[in-house]
N, C-alpha and C positions, 0 to 999 in steps of 0.2 A: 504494500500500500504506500501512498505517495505520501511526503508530509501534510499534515493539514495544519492550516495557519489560524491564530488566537490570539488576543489580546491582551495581553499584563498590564493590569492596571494597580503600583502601587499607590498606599495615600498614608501621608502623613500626619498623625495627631496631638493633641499636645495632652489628652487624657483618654486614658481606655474608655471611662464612660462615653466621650465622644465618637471615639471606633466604635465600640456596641452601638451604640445608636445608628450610625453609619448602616452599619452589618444587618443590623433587624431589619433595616428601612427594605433595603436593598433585597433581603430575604423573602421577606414577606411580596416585594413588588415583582418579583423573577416566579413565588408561586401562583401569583394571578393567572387567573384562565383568560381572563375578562380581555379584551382589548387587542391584546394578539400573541401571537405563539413563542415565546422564545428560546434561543439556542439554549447550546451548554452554559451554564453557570458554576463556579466552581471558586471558592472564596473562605480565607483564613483570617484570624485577626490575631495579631501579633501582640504580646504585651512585653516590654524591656523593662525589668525589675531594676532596684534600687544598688544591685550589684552587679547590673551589666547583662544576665541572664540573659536571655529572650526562650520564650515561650509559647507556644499555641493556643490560647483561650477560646476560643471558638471557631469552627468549621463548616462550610456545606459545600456538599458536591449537587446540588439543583437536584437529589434520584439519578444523577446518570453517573455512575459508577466509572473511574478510568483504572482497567486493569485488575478486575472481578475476576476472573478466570481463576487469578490463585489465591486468593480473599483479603486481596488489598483494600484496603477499606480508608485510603486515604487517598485525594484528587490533586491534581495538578498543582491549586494553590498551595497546598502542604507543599508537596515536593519543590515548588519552585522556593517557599519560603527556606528549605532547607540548602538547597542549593546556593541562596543569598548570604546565607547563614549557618554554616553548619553548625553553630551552637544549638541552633532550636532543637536537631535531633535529644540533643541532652538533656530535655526540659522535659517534666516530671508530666506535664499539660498536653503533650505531645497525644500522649496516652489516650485521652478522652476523644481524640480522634477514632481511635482503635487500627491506628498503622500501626507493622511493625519495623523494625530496625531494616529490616532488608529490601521489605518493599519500598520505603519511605527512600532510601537510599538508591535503588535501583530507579525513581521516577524523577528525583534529584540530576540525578548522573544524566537520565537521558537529556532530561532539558538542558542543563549545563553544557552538552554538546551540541545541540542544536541550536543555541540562541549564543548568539557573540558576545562575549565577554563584555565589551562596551557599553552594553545592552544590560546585560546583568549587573554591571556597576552601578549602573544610573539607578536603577530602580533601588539596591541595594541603598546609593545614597540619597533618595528620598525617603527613604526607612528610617535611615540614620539616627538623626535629631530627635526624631519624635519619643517620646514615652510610649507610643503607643500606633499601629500602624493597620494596614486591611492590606492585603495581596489576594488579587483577586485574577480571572481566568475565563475571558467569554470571547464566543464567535463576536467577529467585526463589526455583523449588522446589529451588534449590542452594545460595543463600547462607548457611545455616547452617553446613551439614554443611563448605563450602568455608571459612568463617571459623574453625572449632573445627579447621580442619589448622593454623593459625596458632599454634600453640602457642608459638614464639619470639618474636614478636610483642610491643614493650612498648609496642605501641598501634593502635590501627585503628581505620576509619572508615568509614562505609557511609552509601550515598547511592543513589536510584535513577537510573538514568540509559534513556534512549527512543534508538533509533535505528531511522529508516526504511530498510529496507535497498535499496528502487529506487531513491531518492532518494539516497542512498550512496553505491549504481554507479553512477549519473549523473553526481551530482560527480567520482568518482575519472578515470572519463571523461571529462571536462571537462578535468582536471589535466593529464591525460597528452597533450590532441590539445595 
């Protein structure tokens, strides 16, 4: 299968309660039936502790599962946050996602190759500063509408980012044997 192309949208906040809010908005406005259909959704909210930590405090993969075959149970926005970040793997919060070490790592990996390091810097440094951040993961003909629910937001950053999704399962597959 070919690459298929996606949008990274990080944002930056200056308190998790503002990321949550951010994250419900957006959650709740991707499950609407009402109005029209939309793509993949996939989205993490980051929180950086008072020691540098960073951690995963909330997650949603929109129901659409990347990399179910071997019971990955963690989506794009995980892995790319890890990829930004390999401390997040280490974060106790991780968990409540219900990834594990290897899948989380094998979906890191892949995007890390396929998205240019320049790319993943940027977003990384619009994470930076903040106490608190959203990395999020949708088809094109989303990223607007999904970046204008950022309204708390005192910064974002968007990048495309490619992922083959056989190539994906394979790996995660790989992780897991």
């Amino acid at each position: 299968m070919a690459d298929e192309s996606y949008v990274a949208v990080a944002a930056q906040y200056a308190s998790e309660a503002d990321a949550v809010a951010d994250f419900d908005r957006m959650r709740a406005h991707f499950a609407e039936e009402a109005g029209h259909e939309h793509g993949s959704f996939d989205a993490a909210v980051i929180k950086r502790g008072v020691d540098g930590e960073l951690t995963i405090v909330k997650r949603d993969d929109g129901g659409k599962r990347h990399g179910t075959r071997k019971g990955l149970a963690i989506g794009l926005a995980g892995g790319l946050a890890v990829a930004l970040f390999p401390a997040v793997a280490l974060g106790g919060a991780l968990l409540v996602g219900g990834g594990s070490g290897a899948g989380i790592g094998a979906v890191a990996g892949h995007l890390a190759r396929k998205t240019p390091s320049k790319d993943l810097e940027a977003i990384a440094e619009a994470l930076d500063a903040g106490v608190a951040g959203i990395v999020l993961v949708v088809e094109h003909a989303d990223a607007d509408e999904a970046e204008q629910l950022l309204t708390n937001a005192t910064r974002t950053t968007r990048k495309d980012v490619a992922v083959d999704h056989d190539e994906l399962d394979d790996e995660v597959g790989d992780a897991y044997e």
